[in-house]
N, C-alpha and C positions, 0 to 999 in steps of 0.2 A: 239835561232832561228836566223838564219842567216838575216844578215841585220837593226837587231834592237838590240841597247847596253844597257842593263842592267845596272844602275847604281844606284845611294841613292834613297832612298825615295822622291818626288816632297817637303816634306816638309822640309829636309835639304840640295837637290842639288840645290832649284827654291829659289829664294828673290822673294815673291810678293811684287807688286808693284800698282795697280791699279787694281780692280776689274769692268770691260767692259759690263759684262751680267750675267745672272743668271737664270735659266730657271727650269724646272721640272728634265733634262738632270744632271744640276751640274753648274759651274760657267766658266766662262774666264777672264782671267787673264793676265793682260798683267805682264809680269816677266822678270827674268834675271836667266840666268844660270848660278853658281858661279864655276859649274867643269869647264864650259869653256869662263866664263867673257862674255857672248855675250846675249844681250835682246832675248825673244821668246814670243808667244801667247801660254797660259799653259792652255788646258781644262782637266777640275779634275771632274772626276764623283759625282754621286750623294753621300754622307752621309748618311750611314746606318749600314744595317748587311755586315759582311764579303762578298765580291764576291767571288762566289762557281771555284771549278778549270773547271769547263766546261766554265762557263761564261769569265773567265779571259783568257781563251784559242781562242774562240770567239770572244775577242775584240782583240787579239795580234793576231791571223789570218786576219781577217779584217785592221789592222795598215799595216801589209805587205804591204795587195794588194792595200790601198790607197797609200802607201809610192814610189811604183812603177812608180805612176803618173806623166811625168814631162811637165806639159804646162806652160806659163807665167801668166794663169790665174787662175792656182791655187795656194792655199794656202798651200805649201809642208810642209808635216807631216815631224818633225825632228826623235823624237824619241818615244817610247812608256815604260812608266815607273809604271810595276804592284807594285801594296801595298795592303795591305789586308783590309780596309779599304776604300779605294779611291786611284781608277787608276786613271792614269792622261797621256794626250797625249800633250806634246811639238811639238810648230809650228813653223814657220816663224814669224816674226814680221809683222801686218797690223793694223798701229795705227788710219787708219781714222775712221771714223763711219760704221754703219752696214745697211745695203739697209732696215730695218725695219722703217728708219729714213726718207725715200722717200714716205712714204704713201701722199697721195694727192697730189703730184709734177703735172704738164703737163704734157704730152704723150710727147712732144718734148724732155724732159730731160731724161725719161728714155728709150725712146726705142731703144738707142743706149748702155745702158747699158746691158737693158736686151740681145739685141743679142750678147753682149759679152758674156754673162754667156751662153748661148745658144751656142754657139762655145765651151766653155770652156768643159761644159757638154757632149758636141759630141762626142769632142778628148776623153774626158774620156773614153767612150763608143768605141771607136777606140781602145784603149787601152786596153779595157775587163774590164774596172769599173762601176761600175754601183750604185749613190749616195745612192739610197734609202728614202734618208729622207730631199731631200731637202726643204728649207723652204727660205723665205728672210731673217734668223739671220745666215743662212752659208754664207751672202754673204758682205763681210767684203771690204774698200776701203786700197787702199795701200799708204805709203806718196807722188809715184807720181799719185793718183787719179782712176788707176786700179781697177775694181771691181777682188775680189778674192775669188773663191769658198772653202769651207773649209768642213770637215765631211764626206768626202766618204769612205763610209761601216760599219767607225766607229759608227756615231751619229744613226745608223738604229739596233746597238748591244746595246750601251744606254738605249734609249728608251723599247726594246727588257728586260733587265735588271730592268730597271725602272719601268716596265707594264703600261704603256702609253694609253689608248685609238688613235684609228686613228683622224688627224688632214684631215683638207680638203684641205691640200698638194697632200693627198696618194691619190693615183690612185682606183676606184675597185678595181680593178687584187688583189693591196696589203694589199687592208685593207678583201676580203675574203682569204687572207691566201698565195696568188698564188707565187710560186719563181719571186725571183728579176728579172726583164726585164729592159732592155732602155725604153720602155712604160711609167713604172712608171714615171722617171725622163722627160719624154714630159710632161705629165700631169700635174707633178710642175710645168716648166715651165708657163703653159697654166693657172693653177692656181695661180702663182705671176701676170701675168699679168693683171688678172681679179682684183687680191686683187689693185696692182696697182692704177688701175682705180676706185677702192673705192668702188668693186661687194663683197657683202658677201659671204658667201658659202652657194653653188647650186644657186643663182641670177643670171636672164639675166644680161646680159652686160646693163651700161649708156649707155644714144645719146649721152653724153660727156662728156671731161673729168674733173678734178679739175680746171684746167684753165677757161673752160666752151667754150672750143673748140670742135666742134665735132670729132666724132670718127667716122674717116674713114669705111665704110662698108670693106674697107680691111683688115682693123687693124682687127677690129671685127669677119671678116669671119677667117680671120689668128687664132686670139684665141681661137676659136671655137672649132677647128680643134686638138689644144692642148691640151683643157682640154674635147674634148669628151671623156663621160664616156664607149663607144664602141670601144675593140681595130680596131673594122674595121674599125672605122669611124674617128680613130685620126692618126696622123702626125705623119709618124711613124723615121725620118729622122730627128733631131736637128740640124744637119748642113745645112737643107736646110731653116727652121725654123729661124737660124741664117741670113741667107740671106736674107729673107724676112723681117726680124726685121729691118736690118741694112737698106735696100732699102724703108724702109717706113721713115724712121727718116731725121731727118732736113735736107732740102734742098736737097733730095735725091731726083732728078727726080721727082718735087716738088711736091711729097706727102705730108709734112707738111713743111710748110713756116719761116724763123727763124723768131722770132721777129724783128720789127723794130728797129735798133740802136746796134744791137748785132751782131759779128763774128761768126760762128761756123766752129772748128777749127779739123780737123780731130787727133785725136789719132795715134801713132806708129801705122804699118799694122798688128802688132799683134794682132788689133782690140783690142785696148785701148776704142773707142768711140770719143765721139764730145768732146770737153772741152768751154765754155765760158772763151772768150779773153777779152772783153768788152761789157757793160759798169765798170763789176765788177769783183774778184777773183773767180773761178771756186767754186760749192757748195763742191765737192768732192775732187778735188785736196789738200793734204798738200803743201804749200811752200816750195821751194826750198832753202838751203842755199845762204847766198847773195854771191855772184858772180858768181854764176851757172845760173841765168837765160839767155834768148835770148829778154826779150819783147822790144815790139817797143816805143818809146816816140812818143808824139803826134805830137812834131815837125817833125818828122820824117814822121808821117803818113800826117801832111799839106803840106808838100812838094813834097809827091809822090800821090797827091789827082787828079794829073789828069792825072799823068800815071794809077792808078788804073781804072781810071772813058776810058780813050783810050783803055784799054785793056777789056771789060768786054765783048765786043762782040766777041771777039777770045775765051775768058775762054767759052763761052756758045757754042760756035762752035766745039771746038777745042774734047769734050768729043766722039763725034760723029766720029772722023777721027782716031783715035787711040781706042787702048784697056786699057791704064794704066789710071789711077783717074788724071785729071789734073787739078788744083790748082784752084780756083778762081780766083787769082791775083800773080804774084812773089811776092818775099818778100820784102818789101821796104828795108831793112838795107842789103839787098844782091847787088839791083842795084846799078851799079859800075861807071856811070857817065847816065848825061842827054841825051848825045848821044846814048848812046847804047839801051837806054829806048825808041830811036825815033823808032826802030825795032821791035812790041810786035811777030813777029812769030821769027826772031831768039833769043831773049828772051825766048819765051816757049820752043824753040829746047833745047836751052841751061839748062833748068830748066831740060827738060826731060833726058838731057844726065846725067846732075847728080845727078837723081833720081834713073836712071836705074844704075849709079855706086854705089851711096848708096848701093841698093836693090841686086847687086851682093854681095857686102861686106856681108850684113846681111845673105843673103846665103852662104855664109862663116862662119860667124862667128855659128850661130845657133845650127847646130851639135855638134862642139868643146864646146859652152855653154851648150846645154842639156848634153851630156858625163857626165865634170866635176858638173854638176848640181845633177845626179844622182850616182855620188861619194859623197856627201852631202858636195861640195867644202866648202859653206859658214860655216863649222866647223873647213876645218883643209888649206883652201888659203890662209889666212894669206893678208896681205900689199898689196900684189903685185896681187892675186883675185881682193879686193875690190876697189881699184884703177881700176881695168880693168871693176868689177861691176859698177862703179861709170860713165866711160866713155863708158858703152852703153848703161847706161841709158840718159846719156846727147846726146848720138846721139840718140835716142830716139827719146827726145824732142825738137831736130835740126829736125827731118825729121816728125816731128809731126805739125811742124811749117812751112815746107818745106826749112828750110836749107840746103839746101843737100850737099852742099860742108863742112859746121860745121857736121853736121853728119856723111859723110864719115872721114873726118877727126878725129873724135871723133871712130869711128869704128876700123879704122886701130890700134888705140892704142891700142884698147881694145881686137880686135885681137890677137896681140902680145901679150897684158898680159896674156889670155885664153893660148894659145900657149904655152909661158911657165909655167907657171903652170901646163898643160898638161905635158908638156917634164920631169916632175921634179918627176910626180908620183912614174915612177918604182923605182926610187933612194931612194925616201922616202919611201916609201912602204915597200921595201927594207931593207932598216934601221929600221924600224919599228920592222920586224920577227924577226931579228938579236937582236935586243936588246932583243925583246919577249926572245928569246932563250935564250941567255944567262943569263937573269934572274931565269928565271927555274933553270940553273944548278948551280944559286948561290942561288937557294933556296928562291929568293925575288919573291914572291908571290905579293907582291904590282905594283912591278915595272913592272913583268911578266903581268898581270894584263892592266896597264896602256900602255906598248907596243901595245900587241895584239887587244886592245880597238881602240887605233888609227889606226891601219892599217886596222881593219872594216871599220873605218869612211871613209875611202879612198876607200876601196873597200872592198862591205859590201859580196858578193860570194868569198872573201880569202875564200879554204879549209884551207890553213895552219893556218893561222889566227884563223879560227874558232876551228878548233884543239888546237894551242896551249894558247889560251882562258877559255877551257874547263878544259885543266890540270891544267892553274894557281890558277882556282878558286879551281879545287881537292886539290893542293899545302900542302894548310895549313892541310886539313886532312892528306894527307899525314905526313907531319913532323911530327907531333905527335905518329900516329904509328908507324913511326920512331925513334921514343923517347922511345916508350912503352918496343919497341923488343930491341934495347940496353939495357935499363933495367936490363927486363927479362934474355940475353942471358950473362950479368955483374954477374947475382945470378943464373947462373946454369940451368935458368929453359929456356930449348932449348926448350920442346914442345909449351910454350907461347911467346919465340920469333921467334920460326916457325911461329904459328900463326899471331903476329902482322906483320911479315915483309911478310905474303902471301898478307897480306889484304890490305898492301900499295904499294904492286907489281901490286896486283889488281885493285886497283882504279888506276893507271896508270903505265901502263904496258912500260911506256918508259924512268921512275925514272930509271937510271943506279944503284945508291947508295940501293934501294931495289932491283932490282933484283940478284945485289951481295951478298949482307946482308941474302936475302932468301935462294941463292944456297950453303952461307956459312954455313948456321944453316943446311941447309938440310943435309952437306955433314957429320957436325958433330952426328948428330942425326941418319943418316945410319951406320957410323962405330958400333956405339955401338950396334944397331938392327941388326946388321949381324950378331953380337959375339952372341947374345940375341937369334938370332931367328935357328943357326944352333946348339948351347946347349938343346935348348927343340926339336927339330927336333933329335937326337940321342936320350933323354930319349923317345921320342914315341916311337922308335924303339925297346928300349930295353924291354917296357913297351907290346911292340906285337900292338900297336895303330898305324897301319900305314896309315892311313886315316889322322888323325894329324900331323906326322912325313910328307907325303909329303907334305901337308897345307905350313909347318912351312920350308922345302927346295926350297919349291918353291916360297914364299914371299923373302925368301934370295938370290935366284937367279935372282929374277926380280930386287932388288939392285944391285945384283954386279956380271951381265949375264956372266965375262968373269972367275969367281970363280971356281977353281974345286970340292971343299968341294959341294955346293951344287947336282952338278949333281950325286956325289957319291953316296948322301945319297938318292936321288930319284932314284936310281938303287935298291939300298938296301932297301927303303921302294915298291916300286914296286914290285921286287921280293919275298919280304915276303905278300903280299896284296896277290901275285899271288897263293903260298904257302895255305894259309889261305883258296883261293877260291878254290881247288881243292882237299883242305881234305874237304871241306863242301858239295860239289856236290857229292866225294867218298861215304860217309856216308850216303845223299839222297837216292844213287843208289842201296846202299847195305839193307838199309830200304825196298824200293821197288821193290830187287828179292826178301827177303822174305816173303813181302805178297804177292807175283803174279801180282805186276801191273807192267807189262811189258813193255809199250810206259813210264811210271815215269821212269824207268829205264833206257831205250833206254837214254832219254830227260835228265837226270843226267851225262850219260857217254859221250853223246856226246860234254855237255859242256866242261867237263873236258878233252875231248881231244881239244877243241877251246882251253883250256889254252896252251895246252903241248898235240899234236899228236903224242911223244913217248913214250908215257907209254904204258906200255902192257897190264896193266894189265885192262886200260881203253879199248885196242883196242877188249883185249879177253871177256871182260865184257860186251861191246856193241853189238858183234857177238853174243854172247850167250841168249843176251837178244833180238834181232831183231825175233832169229830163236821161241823164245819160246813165243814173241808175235804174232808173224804171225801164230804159229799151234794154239795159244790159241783163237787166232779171229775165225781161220777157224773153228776149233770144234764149237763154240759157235754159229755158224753160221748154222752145222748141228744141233744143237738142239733145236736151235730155230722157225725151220720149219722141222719138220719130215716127211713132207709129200715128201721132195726134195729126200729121201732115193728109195721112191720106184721106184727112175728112174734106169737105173742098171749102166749108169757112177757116177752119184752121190754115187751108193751104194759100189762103188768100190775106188772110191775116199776115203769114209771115212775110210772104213775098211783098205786103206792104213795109214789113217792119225793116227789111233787106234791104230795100230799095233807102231808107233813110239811112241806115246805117252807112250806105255807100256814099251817101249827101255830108257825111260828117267831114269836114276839114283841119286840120290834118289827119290820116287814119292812124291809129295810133296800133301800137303792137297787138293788144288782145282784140279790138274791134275788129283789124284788120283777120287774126284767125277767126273768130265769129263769125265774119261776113264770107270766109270760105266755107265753112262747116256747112252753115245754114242752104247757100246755093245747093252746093252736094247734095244735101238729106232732100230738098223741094224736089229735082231731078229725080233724083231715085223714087220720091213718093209717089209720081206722075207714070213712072215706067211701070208694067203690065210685068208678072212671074208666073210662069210656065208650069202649073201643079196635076200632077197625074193622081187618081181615083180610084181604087180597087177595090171590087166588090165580087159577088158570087153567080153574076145574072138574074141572082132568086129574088136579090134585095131592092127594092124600089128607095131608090137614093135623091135625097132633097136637100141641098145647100141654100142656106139663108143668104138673102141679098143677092142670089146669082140665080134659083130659080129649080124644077124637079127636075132632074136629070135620068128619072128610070130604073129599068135594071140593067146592069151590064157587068160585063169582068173587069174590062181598064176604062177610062174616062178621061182627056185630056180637057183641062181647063186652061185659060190665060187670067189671071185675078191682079189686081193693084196689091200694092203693101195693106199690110191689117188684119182683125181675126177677124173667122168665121167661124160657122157650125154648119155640122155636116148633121142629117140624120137621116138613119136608114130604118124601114118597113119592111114585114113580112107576115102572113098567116101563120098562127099557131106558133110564133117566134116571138120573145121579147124585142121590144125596139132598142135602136143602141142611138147616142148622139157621141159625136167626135168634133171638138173643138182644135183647131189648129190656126197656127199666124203664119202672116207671112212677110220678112223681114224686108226693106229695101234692100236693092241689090246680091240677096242672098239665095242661094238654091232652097228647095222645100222637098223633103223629104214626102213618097208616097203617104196618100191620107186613103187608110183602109175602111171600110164602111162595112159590115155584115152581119145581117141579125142570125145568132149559131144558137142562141139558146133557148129549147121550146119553152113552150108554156106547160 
């Protein structure tokens, strides 16, 4: 999966080292990586049954889209490392305590925390991430005092994995079932903050807080808003959320007032938060190594007690006239004599200018760090990274303190070292595939391996990378079936080093050494199936089996298309095939003139002229059979309606067709019955039938084709075979019409005619 490296087990590549938390989820650990000698935070699932391949799929989907994340306040996922047993997700290092450790504090100390997490949370959501499960144990401090978010997408697969009941983090929406929203992750929010302030779950809010300071109606309406259980009714924006936090916290447009006897000292703009300066060491910050800090000594601060105390009416002024945050006081160890300090407005000009130089720098620098950030620099920068990491975090905390010239100064280094670093990628990068490559074609699977691994870590969308990652790891199967088909093809047996040198062409189709190895076996294993396959293709021949015989010419020719032997013998079996089918159809045909079925005949001869239109004796055989089924339909045609004779073209027609039928030489059995039938029926249709007419005397009686006969009681007529219609008339009576036939040779029953029904 692109982006994420595969490596040992967490229980041989991680050294634990301290175990930090432990939850229903699984445990954190703070660890060391020993593939790459570098500390990490190592969360390891729970202990159990095997995780299913759906579920392990899900949480390595999920690792992606967190991994994609890159704010300063989060906590970036390194790597994701399945085991069947207990997956485990590798972090960044954040050695300080866990926001769980803040329950009961004042509102003063955390609501600049919380809207850092509130910004954190936003960008995520900027990003198209969306936590899921935040709780206050994802929210871990860093060693310079940063809150850092950690578990997005992931710890909501966990849990998910775990079967968890809902905590009173989750939103509705999430706990009936609903797709992941930004919602959700407001309503954390809205619910740490309540937890915060020491509200159990579903509790009105305190009048106030642990301190036993009240709580602002704003603070409270703001919260409200968070963790309403209505998505109409809750905040639906984190980033604004964020503002509001940050604008309620100490000394901000005095919503809450700092205590007495204490500094609060604004955090990096990346909305680090407040820090306590004095009277004591910050709760959250870790210490800095000694000679990296900036703080002020006391003497320092008695001597600049009444520059600070002359300027404090410009600081309170001065916020109103400008848009940028301006200082409470400059910095005592930056004023540069007593003189300059008699000036507090070209003092703030001058703060301002190099603020505003800073704050270009850091706009500089930012892009160039996130870049390398989401190349997972802090794996493969090396010296010259860490160093440049090292000095923007000290401008950081230069312009955290408002040094702004220590800070830019501290920037530009760090600049340059981002810079190069940057510049150095495609080169390494570079050398990375290269080696990849050439390990392949020395067959080091390890070192293959270890190339293309690193050039991920640099740049985790390498296609080439990922390609040739994919073959190093095939590698080792390969050799083997490489091993197998030498063998094999050492003792003769070509069709099993056919086979093994397919199967490792197969699994990587860009092994040079197998696809030689295969086209060699191949090419020997076709000489011999040519020899093979054109021997038994002549015995089919000989044998009259030419259905096999082309089989076995045409698998030889598809060998060795430019062969003449093969097309020979498929000449030779074609032609006798064709041979074959035209004494078969002969024989049909000659079956079927002598029992008289004539169209079988026709349909015989005609194939055999499809084979070969020069035979004659099919051409004479199909004439003869045409003419003898066309007279043998028509006669049958006469005798199966006799009545068609008594017309006198009919009756003329047939006594022509008679007379041929008598012309035919020899008479064969059914022409000879034909040619009696048909005599009988002419005879009969010519002879006159004797029909008597009974009517009432009343009825005036009219036969069609014979003429009006009157009224009478009996009527004797003489008629040919055939129908007629009779119809009889009368006054004041309906007419009647009677159709009757009259059969050859048969008597006819009286035809009554009487019109009985008045009108």
């Amino acid at each position: 999966m692109t982006g994420l490296v595969e490596g040992p087990t967490p229980s041989t590549r991680f050294q634990l080292i301290r175990r930090v938390d432990k939850d229903e989820l699984g445990e954190l650990w703070t660890a060391r990586d020993t593939t790459l000698d570098e500390p990490v935070l190592l969360r390891t699932g729970r202990k159990g049954p095997p995780w299913t391949g759906d579920a392990l799929d899900a949480l390595r989907r999920a690792c992606v889209q967190a991994r994609r994340l890159h704010h300063r306040g989060v906590l970036r996922l390194l790597d994701f490392h399945p085991d069947d047993d207990t997956p485990s997700i590798s972090m960044e290092p954040a050695d300080g305590e866990a926001l769980v450790g803040w329950a009961g504090r004042p509102s003063e100390e955390w609501l600049p925390v919380l809207s850092q997490i509130a910004e954190t949370v936003a960008e995520a959501h900027r990003q198209g991430v969306v936590h899921r499960s935040l709780t206050p144990v994802h929210v871990r401090f860093d060693a310079a005092g940063r809150p850092r978010v950690w578990g997005f997408a992931c710890e909501a697969i966990l849990a998910a994995a775990a079967g968890l009941p809902a905590n009173r983090f989750m939103s509705p929406q999430q706990t009936a079932g609903d797709p992941p929203a930004p919602a959700d992750d407001v309503f954390a929010i809205g619910e740490i903050a309540a937890w915060l302030l020491g509200t159990g779950p579903g509790e009105p809010l305190p009048a106030s807080d642990a301190a036993g300071e009240p709580v602002p109606r704003v603070l409270a309406a703001l919260i409200e808003r968070l963790r309403a259980p209505a998505l109409a009714e809750r905040l639906s924006d984190l980033g604004e959320a964020a503002r509001e936090l940050a604008a309620l916290g100490p000394g901000a447009d005095g919503s809450l007032e700092a205590p007495a006897g204490e500094r609060l000292t604004p955090m990096p703009r990346d909305g680090a938060g407040f820090r306590r300066t004095t009277p004591g060491p910050s709760p959250v910050a870790s210490p800095r190594p000694a000679g990296t800090g900036r703080g002020m000594t006391l003497a320092v601060w008695g001597g600049l007690a009444l520059l600070l105390a002359g300027m404090l009416g410009v600081i309170f002024v001065l916020p109103r006239m400008v848009n940028d945050d301006i200082p409470q006081a400059p910095d005592p160890v930056t004023a540069e004599s007593p003189e300059e300090a008699e000036d507090p407005q070209a003092e703030i000009r001058r703060l301002l200018e190099a603020k505003r130089a800073a704050e270009a720098l850091l706009t500089d620098i930012e892009p160039v760090r996130a870049g390398l950030a989401s190349r997972t620099v802090e794996r493969w920068g090396g010296p010259v990274w860490r160093t440049a990491e090292e000095q923007f975090l000290d401008g950081e905390e230069a312009f955290g303190r408002r040094d702004y010239a220590v800070a830019s100064a501290a920037w530009e280094s760090a600049l340059a070292g981002f810079r190069e670093v940057e510049s150095g990628i495609p080169q390494r990068l570079a050398e990375h595939l290269a080696n990849g490559a050439q390990a392949l074609e020395q067959a080091d699977a390890e070192g293959a391996v270890e190339a293309f691994e690193a050039a991920l870590i640099m740049d985790p969308a390498n296609g080439v990378a990922d390609a040739g990652l994919a073959r190093a790891r095939q590698l080792p199967d390969v050799l083997v079936l490489m091993a197998d088909g030498a063998a094999a093809e050492s003792a003769g047996e070509l069709a099993a080093a056919a086979e093994a040198y397919g199967k490792a062409a197969a699994a990587d189709p860009q092994y040079a050494p197998a696809i030689e190895a295969r086209d060699r076996v191949a090419s020997a294993r076709a000489g011999a199936g040519f020899r093979r396959l054109m021997s038994q293709g002549y015995a089919a021949l000989e044998a009259a089996d030419f259905a096999t015989a082309r089989a076995r010419f045409e698998a030889a020719a598809a060998m060795r298309p430019s062969a003449e032997g093969p097309r020979d013998g498929l000449v030779q079996a074609d032609e006798g095939a064709r041979r074959v089918r035209i004494e078969s159809h002969r024989a049909d045909a000659e079956t079927a003139v002598s029992a008289e079925r004539w169209a079988a005949a026709v349909a015989a001869y005609e194939a055999i002229l499809k084979e070969d239109a020069s035979l004659a004796f099919a051409q004479e055989g199909v004439a003869q059979a045409r003419y003898r089924q066309a007279l043998d339909e028509r006669i049958e045609a006469y005798l199966g309606d006799p009545l068609r004779l008594a017309a006198d073209a009919v009756s003329a027609s047939a006594a022509r067709d008679l007379a041929a039928a008598r012309a035919i030489s020899p008479v064969t059995p059914r022409l000879d019955e034909q040619i009696q039938r048909l005599d009988r029926q002419l005879r009969l249709a010519a002879q006159p039938v004797p029909v008597s007419v009974v009517s009432d005397n009343a009825t005036e009686v009219t036969v069609y084709r014979v003429g009006r006969l009157g009224a009478f009681d009996t009527h004797q007529l003489s008629l040919k075979p055939g129908r007629y219609t009779a119809v009889g008339t009368r006054v004041g009576y309906r007419d009647v019409r009677v159709e009757f036939t009259i059969m050859p040779g048969e008597p006819v029953a009286p035809v009554t005619v009487r019109c009985e029904e008045p009108i």
